[in-house]
N, C-alpha and C positions, 0 to 999 in steps of 0.2 A: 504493500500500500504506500502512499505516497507519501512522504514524511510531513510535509507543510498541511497538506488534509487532513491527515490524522490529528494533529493537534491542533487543527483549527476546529474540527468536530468535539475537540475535547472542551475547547476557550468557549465554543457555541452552546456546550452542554452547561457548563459551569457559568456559564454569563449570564442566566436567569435564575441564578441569586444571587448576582455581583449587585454594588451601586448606580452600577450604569445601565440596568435593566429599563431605567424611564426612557432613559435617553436611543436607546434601540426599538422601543415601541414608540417614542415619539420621530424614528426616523424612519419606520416600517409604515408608519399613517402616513408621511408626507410621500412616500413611494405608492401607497394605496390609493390617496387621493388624485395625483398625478399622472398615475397609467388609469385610472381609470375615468379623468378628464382628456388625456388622449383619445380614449377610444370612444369618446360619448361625442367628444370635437369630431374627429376625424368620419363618423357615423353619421351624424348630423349635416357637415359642409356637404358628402360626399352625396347622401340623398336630397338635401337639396338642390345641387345642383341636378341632379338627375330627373326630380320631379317636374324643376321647372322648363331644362329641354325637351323632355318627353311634352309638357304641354305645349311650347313654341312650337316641336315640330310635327307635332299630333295635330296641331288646325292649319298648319301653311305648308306642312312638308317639308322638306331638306332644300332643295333645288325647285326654284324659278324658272323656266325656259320660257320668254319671250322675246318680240322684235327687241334688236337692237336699239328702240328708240325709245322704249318703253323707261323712265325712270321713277324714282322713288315717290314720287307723287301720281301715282298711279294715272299717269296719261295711257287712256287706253287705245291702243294700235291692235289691228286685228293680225291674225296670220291665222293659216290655212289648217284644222286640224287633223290632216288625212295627211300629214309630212311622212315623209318616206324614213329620217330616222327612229320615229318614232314605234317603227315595227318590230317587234319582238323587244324593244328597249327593258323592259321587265323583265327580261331571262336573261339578261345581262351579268356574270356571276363576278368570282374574283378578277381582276383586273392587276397583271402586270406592268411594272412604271419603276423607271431607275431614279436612284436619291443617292442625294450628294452623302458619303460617309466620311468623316472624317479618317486620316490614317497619314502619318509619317513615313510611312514604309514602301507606299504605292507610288507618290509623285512628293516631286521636290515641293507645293504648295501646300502639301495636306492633307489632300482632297481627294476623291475617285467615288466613281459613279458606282451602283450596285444596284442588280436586279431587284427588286422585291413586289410582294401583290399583297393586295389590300385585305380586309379580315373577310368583306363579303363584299355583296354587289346593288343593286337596284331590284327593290322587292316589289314597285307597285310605282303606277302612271297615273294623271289621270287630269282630266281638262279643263279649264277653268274661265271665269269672263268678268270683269267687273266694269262695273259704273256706280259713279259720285251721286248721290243725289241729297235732298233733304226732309228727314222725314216732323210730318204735320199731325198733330194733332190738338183737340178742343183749347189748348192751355198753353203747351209746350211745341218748340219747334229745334231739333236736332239735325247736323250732318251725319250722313253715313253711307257706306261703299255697300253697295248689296254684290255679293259675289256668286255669282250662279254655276251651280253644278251640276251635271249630268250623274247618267246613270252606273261609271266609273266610279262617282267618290266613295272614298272607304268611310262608313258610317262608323267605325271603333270604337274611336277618340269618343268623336259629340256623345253615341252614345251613350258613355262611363259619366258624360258632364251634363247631361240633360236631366237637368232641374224640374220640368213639368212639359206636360204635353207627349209629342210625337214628334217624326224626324219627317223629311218632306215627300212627298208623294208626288213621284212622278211619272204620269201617265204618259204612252205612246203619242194619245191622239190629241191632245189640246195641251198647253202649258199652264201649268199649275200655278195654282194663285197662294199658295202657302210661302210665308216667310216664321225665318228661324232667328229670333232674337238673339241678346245676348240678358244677362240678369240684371246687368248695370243700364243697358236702354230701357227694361222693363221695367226698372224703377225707378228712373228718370220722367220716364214719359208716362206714367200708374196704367202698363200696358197689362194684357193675362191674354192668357191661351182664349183665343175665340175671339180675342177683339181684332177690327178691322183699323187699320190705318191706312192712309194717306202719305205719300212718298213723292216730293216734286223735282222734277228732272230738266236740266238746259239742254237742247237742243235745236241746231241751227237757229239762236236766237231768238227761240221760244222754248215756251214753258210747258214740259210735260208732266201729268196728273196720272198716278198709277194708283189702284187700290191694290191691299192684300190683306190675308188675313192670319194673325198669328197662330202661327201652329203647334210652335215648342221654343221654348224658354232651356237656353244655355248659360252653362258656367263654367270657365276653366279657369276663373281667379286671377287671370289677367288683364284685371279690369283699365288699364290702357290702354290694350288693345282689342280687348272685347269688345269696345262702347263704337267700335271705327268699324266694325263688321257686320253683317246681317245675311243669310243665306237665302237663297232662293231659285227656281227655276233656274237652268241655263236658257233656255228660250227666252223669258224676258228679258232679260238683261240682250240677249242678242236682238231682240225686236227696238228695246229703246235706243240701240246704238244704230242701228240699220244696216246691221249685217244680214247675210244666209246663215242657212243653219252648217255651214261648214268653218263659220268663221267664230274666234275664239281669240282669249288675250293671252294665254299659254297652256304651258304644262306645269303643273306639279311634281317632282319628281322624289320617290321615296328610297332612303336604303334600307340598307342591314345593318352597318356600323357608321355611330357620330365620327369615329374616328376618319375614319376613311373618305369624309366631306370634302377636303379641299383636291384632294386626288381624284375621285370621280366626278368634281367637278369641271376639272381638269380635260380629262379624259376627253365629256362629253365636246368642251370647248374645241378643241385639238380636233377630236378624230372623227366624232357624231353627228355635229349639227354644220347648217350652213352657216355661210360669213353672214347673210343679214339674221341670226338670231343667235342670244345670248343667255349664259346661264348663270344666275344670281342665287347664291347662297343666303338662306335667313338669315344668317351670321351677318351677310353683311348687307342684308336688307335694315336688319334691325341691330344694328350695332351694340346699343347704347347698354341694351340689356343684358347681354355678352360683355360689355366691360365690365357692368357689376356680376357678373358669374367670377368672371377672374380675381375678383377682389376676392372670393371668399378663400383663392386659394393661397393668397395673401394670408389670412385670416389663421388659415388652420396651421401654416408655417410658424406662424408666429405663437401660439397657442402653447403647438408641440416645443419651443424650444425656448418659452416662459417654465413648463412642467417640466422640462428637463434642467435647469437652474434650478428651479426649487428641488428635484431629488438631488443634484449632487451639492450644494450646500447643504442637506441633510444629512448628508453621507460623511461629507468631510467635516462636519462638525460629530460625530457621533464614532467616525475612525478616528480622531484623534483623541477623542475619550477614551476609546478602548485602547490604544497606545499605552496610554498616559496610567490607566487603572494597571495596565500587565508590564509596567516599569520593570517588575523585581520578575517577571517570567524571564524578558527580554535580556535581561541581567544575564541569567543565569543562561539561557540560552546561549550565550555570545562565549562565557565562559567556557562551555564545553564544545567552542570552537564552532558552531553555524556563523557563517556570513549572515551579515546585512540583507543582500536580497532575497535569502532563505526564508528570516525572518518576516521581512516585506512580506512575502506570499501570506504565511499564516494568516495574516491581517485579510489581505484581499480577498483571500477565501472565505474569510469571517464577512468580510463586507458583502463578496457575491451571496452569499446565505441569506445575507440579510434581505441584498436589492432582490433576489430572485424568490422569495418570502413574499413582501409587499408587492411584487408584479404578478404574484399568485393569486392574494387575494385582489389588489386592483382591476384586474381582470374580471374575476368574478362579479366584483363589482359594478363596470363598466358594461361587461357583457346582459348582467340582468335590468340595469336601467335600460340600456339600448332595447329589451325585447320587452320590459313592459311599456316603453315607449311608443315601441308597434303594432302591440297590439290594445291598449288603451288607449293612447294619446294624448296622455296627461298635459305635454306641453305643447300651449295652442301658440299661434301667431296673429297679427293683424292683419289678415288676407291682401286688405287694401294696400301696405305697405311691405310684404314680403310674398303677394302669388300665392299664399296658402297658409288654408285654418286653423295644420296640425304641423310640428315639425317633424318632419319624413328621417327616417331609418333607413341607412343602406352600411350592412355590414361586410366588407371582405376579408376574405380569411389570408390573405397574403398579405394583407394590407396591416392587420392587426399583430403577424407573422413577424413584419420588418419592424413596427413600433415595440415590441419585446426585445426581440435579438436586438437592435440597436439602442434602446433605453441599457441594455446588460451593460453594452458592450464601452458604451460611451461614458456610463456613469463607472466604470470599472478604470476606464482609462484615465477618466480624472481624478481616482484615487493614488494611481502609482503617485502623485505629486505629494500630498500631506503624509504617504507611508514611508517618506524620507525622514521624518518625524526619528523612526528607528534606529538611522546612522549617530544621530546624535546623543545615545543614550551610551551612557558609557559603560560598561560593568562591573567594576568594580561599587560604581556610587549605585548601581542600579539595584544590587544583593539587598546593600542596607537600606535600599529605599524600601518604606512600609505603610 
C-alpha cells in the first residue's frame, strides 16, 4: 500500500476527534454548497438556453430562403414556389465541408483545411407569405404581419403552445377565414376564440378591409415577438398581395442540429439555390436575442469560477490547520528520515478526502434540487422579462463529469502551494511542539 495513503487514512480517521474537526466540516459545506451551485448554475443556463431556441426556432425555423431583396422589414417580394432546388431538399442528410484546423505541423501559418460533416441535415420545408397590415377593433387598433401557411407547416410547436381554441383549417376548395393569435394580441385587443376582427391592408394606395375570425389563441412566451405575428391562410395573404397561387415570400427551412446552422446555411448559399435568392438564419434575423443567449454563457463562467475560489480558500485555510494541528507528527516524521514532499502528499491526500467528500454530497445535493426542479417547478420566472414561467432543467452527464474531475483536480493543485507550509517545520522544535 502506499505509504503517504496509508497514513493519510490514518490522520483522516483520527481527525474527527482532533480540534480541527469544525474546521473540516466547515470546509466540506463550502465544497457542498459550491459543487452543488455549479450544477444547479450550469443546469439552469444550459436549459435555458435550450428552451428559449427550441421556441425561436419552433415558430420561424432555422433558415429563411427568400429573394435577394427581401430585408429585415419584411418587404415582401414574391418568388416562384415550384423552384427546382427545393426538390427533395428535406432528404438532404449529413453534409461534408472543410474547416480551417489549427496545427503547427501542417503549414508554416498554422492553419490546414480538414474534411468534416455536420451532426445531421434538413428535416423539414415548408412555405411561407407574409403581409403588414393593421388590425381594428371596437377600442383598440394594433400593427401586425399575418403570415400565411399552407398545408406543409408542421403544427408541433403551436400545438405544445396553444393556449385555447384550434389550429387552422385548411380546406382544398375556398381559403379559410381562420386566424391564429398570439396571447399578448388577445389581451391587448380583449380578443377570445370566436371573435371576428377586422385587419386593414395598403394596397396600390388604397385601403384594404379583410375580416376573420379567431380561431386559436397562442403562447410561446415570447411576447416580443409574439405580438408582431398572427397566422393565417396562405391564400389570403396571396390574394391581398396579388399574387397566383404559385407565388410565395419563401421557405422555411428546418434541421437536425443548432449546431450545424451556419454550415448548412452555407451549403445551401454555395451549392443549392440560385444567385437571385438568399438564405437568412434566425440568428441573424433576430440578432439581438442571440446576444442575450451568449451572455448567459458569460454568466455560468463566471458563477463556476466565483465556486471554485470559494472551495479553494476553504481548503487552504483548513490544510493549513491541519498542518499546523500535526506539527509534532511532521516532527517526527522528518526524523525518521521522509522528505518534505513525502510529507506534502499525506496532507493532499487528506485534502483530496476531504474535497472528494463535499463533491459527494454537493452533488447529491445539486442533483436532487435540479430534478425536483423539473418536475415541480418551484422556481418560477417573469415570463414577460425572461420567455418563460418556470426555470427549465437541462442536465448533462459529461457536463457534470468535467465540473467534478476538474473542481478535484484544480482545487488539489492549488493546494500543492500552502502544503509548502511542511518545508518549514523543523524537527527537532516540531517533537517538542504540543
Amino acid at each position: 500500500m502506499n505509504f503517504e495513503y496509508f497514513i493519510a487514512r490514518k490522520v483522516a480517521a483520527s481527525g474527527q476527534k482532533s480540534f480541527s474537526r469544525l474546521i473540516i466540516r466547515i470546509a466540506i459545506a463550502g465544497i457542498v454548497l459550491s459543487m452543488a451551485v455549479m450544477i444547479i448554475a450550469t443546469a439552469l443556463i444550459r436549459g435555458f438556453k435550450s428552451e428559449i431556441t427550441t421556441k425561436i426556432f419552433g415558430f420561424w425555423g432555422h433558415i429563411h430562403i427568400t429573394d435577394i431583396n427581401v430585408n429585415n422589414s419584411f418587404e415582401e417580394t414574391p418568388l416562384d414556389m415550384n423552384q427546382e432546388f427545393a426538390k427533395g431538399l428535406d432528404s438532404i442528410q449529413q453534409i461534408k465541408y472543410f474547416a480551417e484546423i489549427s496545427s503547427l505541423k501542417n503549414r508554416p501559418d498554422g492553419h490546414h483545411l480538414e474534411q468534416q460533416q455536420t451532426n445531421g441535415g434538413i428535416n423539414h420545408v415548408q412555405i411561407f407569405a407574409t403581409k403588414k397590415g393593421v388590425i381594428k377593433t371596437k377600442d383598440e387598433i394594433e400593427a401586425i404581419i399575418l403570415k400565411g401557411i399552407w398545408h406543409d407547416f408542421d403544427w408541433e410547436f403551436l400545438k405544445k403552445n396553444l393556449v385555447d381554441g384550434r389550429i387552422i383549417e385548411l380546406p382544398d376548395t375556398i381559403a379559410s377565414k381562420d386566424i391564429l393569435i398570439s396571447n399578448s394580441t388577445a389581451k391587448r385587443l380583449k380578443l377570445k376564440v370566436g371573435d371576428r376582427l377586422q385587419i386593414l391592408f395598403a394596397k396600390d394606395n388604397q385601403q384594404l378591409k379583410r375580416a376573420y375570425k379567431v380561431c386559436g389563441i397562442y403562447k410561446t412566451g415570447l411576447e416580443e415577438y409574439d405580438k408582431r405575428f398572427a397566422l393565417v391562410d396562405l391564400r389570403q395573404v396571396q390574394r391581398l398581395q396579388g399574387w397566383n397561387e404559385n407565388q410565395v415570400t419563401g421557405f422555411e427551412v428546418f434541421i437536425d442540429d443548432i449546431d450545424d446552422l451556419e454550415v448548412i446555411r452555407d451549403y445551401l448559399y454555395y451549392e443549392k439555390l440560385p444567385r437571385d435568392l438568399y438564405p437568412e438564419t434566425i440568428r441573424r434575423k433576430f440578432p439581438s436575442i442571440f446576444e442575450w443567449l451568449e451572455l448567459q454563457n458569460i454568466n455560468e463562467v463566471v458563477i463556476i469560477l466565483l465556486m471554485l475560489i470559494v472551495s479553494i480558500i476553504n481548503m487552504i485555510t483548513a490544510l493549513m490547520i491541519l498542518i499546523l494541528e500535526r506539527t509534532n507528527m511532521i516532527g517526527i516524521l522528518k526524523a525518521l528520515g521522509q522528505h518534505n514532499w513525502s510529507i506534502r502528499r499525506i496532507f493532499l491526500y487528506y485534502a483530496a478526502y476531504i474535497i472528494g467528500l463535499g463533491m459527494l454530497f454537493g452533488n447529491i445535493l445539486g442533483l436532487s434540487i435540479c430534478f425536483l426542479q423539473d418536475q415541480f417547478g418551484f422556481i418560477t420566472l417573469q415570463e414577460e422579462d425572461y420567455y418563460l414561467s418556470v426555470a427549465p432543467i437541462e442536465l448533462n452527464f459529461w457536463m457534470i463529469l468535467i465540473l467534478n474531475i476538474g473542481t478535484l483536480c484544480i482545487t488539489v493543485l492549488f493546494l500543492i502551494i500552502p502544503s509548502y507550509l511542511v518545508t518549514r517545520i523543523s524537527p527537532v522544535k516540531a517533537i517538542r511542539f504540543k
